[in-house]
Structure formats: structure tokens, C-alpha cells
C-alpha positions as CSV (number, residue, x, y, z in Angstrom):
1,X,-12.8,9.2,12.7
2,X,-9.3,7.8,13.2
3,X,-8.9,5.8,10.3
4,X,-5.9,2.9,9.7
5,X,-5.4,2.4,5.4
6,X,-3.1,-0.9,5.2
7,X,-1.4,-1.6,2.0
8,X,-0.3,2.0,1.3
9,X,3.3,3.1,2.3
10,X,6.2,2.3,4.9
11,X,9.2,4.3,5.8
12,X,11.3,3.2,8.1
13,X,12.8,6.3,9.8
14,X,11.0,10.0,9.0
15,X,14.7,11.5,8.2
16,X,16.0,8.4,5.9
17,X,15.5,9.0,2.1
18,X,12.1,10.3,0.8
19,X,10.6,9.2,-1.9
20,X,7.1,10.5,-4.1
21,X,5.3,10.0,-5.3
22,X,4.0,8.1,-2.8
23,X,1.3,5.8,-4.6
24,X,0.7,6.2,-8.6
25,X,-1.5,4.3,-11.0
26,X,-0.6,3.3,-14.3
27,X,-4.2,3.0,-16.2
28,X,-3.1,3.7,-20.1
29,X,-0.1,2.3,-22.1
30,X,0.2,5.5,-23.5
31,X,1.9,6.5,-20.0
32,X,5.2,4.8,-20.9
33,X,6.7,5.9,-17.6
34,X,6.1,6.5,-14.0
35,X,8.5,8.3,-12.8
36,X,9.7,8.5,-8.7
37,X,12.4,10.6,-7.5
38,X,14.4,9.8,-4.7
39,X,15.8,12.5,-2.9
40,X,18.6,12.6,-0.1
41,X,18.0,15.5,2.4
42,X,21.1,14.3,5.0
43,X,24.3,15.9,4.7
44,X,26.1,12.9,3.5
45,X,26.3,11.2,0.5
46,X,24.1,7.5,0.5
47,X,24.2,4.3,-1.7
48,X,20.4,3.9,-2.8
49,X,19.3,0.1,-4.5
50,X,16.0,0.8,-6.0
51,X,13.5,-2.3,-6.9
52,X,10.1,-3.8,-8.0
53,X,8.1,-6.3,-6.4
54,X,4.7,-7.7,-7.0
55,X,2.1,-7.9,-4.0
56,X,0.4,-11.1,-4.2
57,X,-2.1,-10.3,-0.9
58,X,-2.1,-9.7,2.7
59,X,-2.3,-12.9,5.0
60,X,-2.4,-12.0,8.8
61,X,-1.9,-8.7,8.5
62,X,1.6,-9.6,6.4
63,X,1.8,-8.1,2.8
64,X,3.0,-11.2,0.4
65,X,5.3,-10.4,-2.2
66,X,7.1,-11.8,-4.8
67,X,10.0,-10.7,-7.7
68,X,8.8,-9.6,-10.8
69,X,10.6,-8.5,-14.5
70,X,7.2,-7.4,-15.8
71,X,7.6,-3.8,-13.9
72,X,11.4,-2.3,-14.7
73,X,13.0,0.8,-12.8
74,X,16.0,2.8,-14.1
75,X,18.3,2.9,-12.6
76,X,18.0,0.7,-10.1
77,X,21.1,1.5,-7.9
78,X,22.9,5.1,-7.7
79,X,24.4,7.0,-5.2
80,X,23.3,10.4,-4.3
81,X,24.8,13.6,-2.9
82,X,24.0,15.5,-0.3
83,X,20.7,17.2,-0.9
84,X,20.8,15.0,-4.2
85,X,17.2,14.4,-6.1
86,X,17.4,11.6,-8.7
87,X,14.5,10.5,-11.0
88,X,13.6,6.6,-11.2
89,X,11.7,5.3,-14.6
90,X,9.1,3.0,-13.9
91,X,8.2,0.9,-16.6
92,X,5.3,-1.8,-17.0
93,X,7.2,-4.7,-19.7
94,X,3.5,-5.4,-20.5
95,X,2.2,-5.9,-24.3
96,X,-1.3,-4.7,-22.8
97,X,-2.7,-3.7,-19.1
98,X,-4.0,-7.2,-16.9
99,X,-7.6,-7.3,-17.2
100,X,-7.3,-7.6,-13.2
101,X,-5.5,-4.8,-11.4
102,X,-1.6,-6.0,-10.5
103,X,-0.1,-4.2,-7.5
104,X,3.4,-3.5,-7.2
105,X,5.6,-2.3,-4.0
106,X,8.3,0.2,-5.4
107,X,11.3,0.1,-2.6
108,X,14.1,2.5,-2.1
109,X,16.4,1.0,-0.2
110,X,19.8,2.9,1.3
111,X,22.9,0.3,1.0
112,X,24.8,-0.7,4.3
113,X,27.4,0.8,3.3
114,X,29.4,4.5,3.6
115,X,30.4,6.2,0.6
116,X,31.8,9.8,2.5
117,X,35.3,10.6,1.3
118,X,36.9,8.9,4.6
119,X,40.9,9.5,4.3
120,X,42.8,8.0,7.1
121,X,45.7,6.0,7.7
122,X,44.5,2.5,7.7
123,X,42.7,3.2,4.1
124,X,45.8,4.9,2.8
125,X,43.5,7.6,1.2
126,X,41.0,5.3,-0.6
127,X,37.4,6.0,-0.4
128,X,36.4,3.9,3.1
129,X,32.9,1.4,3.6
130,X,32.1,1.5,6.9
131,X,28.6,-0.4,8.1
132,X,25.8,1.6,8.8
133,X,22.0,1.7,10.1
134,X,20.2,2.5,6.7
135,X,17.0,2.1,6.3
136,X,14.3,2.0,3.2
137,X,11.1,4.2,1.9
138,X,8.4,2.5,0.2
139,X,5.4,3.1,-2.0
140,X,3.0,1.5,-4.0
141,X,2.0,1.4,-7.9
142,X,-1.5,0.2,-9.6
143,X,-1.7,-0.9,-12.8
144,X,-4.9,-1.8,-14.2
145,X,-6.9,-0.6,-17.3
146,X,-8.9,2.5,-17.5
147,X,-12.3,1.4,-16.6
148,X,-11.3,-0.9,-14.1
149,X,-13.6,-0.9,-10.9
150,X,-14.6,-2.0,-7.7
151,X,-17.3,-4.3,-6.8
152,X,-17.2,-5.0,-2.5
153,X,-19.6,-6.9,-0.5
154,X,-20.2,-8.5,2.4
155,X,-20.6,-12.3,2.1
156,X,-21.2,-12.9,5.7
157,X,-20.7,-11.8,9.6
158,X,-20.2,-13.6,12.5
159,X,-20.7,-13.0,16.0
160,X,-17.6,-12.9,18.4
161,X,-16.7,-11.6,21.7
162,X,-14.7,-8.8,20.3
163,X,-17.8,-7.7,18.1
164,X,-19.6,-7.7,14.6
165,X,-17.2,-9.9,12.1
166,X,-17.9,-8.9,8.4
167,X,-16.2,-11.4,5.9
168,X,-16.0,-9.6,2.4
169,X,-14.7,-9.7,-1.2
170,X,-14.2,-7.6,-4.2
171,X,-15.5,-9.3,-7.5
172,X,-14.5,-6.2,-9.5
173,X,-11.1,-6.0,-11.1
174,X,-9.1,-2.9,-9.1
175,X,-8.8,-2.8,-5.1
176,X,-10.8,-0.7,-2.9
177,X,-11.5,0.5,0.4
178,X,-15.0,-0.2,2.3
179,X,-14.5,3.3,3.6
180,X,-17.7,5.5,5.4
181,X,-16.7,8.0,2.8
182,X,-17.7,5.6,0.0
183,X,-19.8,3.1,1.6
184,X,-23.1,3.3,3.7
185,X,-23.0,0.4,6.0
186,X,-26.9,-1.3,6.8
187,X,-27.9,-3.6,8.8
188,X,-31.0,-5.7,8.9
189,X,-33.3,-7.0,12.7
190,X,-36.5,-8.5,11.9
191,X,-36.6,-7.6,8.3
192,X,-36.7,-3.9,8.9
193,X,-33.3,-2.0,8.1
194,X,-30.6,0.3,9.3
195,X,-28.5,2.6,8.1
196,X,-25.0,2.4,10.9
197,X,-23.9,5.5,12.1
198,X,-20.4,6.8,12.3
199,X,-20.6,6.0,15.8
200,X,-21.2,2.6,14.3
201,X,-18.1,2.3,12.8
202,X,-15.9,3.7,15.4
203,X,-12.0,1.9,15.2
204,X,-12.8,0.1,11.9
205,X,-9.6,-0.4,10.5
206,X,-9.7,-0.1,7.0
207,X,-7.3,-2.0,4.7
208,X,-7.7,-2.4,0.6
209,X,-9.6,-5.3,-0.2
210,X,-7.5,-6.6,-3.4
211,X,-9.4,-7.4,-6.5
212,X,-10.9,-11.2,-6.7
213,X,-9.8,-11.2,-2.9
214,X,-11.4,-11.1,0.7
215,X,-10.6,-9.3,3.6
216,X,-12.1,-9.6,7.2
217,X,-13.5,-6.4,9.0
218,X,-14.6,-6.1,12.9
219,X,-17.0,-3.7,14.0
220,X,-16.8,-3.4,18.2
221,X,-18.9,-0.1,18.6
222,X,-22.0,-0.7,17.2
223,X,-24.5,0.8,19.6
224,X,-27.6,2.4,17.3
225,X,-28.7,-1.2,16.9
226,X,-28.6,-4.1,19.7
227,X,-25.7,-6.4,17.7
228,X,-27.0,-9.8,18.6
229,X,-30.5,-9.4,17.0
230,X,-28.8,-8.2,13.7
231,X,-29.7,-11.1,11.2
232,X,-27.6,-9.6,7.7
233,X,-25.3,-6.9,6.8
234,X,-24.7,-5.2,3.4
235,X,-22.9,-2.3,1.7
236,X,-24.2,0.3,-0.4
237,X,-22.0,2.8,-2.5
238,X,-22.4,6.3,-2.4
């Protein structure tokens, strides 16, 4: 099943920076630090800012975010040779974990500008900034306490011409994903029930649905049941 997970990573170009890990979770205060290392595989040196921000949600398909000073890297800009690794320390400010997970989006960024050892004329043998495409990697850290979990159901479903429309939320206190590896999918036609197949679900994108938020899901293959006679929906973990 050809599967879409929102809310997990970007990079802009596959030969730009790299970055890992690519998502981590802070759980325990005891973990001080998370560390990332940056590495620059190019044969020239690059200009790397490194920053923090909180994600607040995902409205139309946009991730919000927002500047925080609660999750600190250092350092947060360094340069890097050629074939260079450097290690980032991520730390949560935080007396005590949130009693609701907090997701953060770690960014490394490339600076726009060239720090090669560029000699010429015009410079008169100072180190030369030219402009240049850069481009960032990006990852994602959860923090949340230990026993934090999951709680995702469907509130309701609506019929449209593209298909099934499930409306659900997440009243636990971490993020998770309504995945056919961790949820059974059932649906209910004249008070006798289904269990969907895989077939069911084909092209469901799934994205994270973020703790104490909702998320919207369309089913446009279901074929084991007929759609229009389905009268409620629910999930069931495995």
C-alpha cells in the first residue's frame, strides 16, 4: 500500500546537506541532549544556520509554525568543510516535559552565501561571497512525557463525490497516525458490521493527527461494502 506520512521531514535537494537523525523524541529529562549532526558530503566548504521552531498544526495541508526559546541548539550557525560532520545539541529549556506532546521542526539551513577560498583580482586576495542556490534539510523532534499516548477516533463522515469523508481527533496527549498497521477500520450498514479491507483503504493518505487536534481523511476505494448505505464508521487499535 503506497502510503503518504505528512508532518515528517523535507529536504529540499537529495545532494544539499544531510541531516539525522531524521525524527527523535525527547520522553525523559534525564536525556539532557538530542544530539543531530549535520554533515556536508559536497566538495566545497558551506555556511550552515541551524534553528528551532514550534509546529502549532497543519491547516490546508500547510504546517504552522512559530519561534520558540523553550528548545535551544548549539551551535546554531557554523561552517563546514568539505566532507565535514558537525554535531548539533538539542536542548528542551523546560523545568518538566508538557503534559501534552509539543512538536518541534529542527532546520538546517545552508547560508546564501560562498565561503571557497576565491582569490582574484577584484577581491585583492580576501576570502570572496558570491550568491548561491542553497537549500535546507529538515526533521522533526517530540517531546512529551514517557507515558504519553494516543487516543484517535472518528467523530463523523460525510458523504461527497470524491468518496467516504472521516472527520477525526486525537484526545490523547502524543500524535499518531490512523495507519492499517495500527488501526482496523469498521464500518456499520443496517446495524450489522464490517471490518474494511486493505482494498478499502487504497490511496489513504496518512498524515499525524496532532494531540487535542483533528484531521480530515478520504476514503475513495471502498468497494467490500456499497458506501452510501454505510450509516457509522469507527477505529479500533490493534
Amino acid at each position: 500500500m503506497k502510503k503518504i506520512l505528512l508532518l515528517v521531514l523535507v529536504s529540499n535537494f537529495l545532494l544539499a546537506i544531510n541531516m539525522v537523525p531524521l525524527i527523535s523524541t525527547l520522553d525523559s529529562k534525564k536525556k539532557k541532549n538530542i544530539i543531530f549532526k549535520v554533515s556536508n558530503p559536497t566538495a566545497e566548504p558551506v555556511a550552515v544556520s541551524f534553528s528551532v521552531l514550534k509546529v502549532l498544526g497543519v491547516e490546508n495541508g500547510k504546517e504552522q509554525r512559530e519561534s520558540t526559546s523553550i528548545v535551544q541548539a548549539y551551535p546554531s550557525q557554523f561552517v563546514l568543510s568539505p566532507n565535514e560532520t558537525k554535531s548539533v545539541r538539542v536542548r528542551y529549556m523546560g523545568r518538566t516535559l508538557p503534559n501534552i506532546e509539543e512538536i518541534y521542526r529542527v532546520v538546517a539551513q545552508e547560508l546564501n552565501i560562498d565561503v571557497g577560498d576565491n582569490k582574484d583580482i577584484d577581491t585583492k586576495g580576501k576570502v570572496s561571497a558570491k550568491i548561491k542556490m542553497r537549500f535546507s534539510y529538515e526533521g522533526l523532534l517530540f517531546v512529551h512525557k514517557k507515558e504519553a499516548k494516543e487516543k484517535i477516533k472518528i467523530d463523523s463522515f460525510n458523504h461527497t463525490e470524491n468518496g467516504l469523508s472521516l472527520m477525526m481527533s486525537n484526545s490523547g496527549n502524543m500524535n499518531g497516525i490512523p495507519s492499517l498497521e495500527d488501526y482496523n477500520y469498521f464500518a456499520s450498514l443496517n446495524k450489522k458490521e464490517y471490518l474494511l479491507k486493505e482494498k478499502d483503504l487504497k490511496g489513504l493518505i496518512y498524515s499525524r493527527v496532532l494531540a487535542g487536534k483533528t484531521a480530515t481523511y478520504l476514503l475513495k476505494n471502498i468497494t467490500s461494502v456499497p458506501v452510501d448505505k454505510i450509516t457509522s464508521m469507527r477505529l479500533e487499535k490493534k
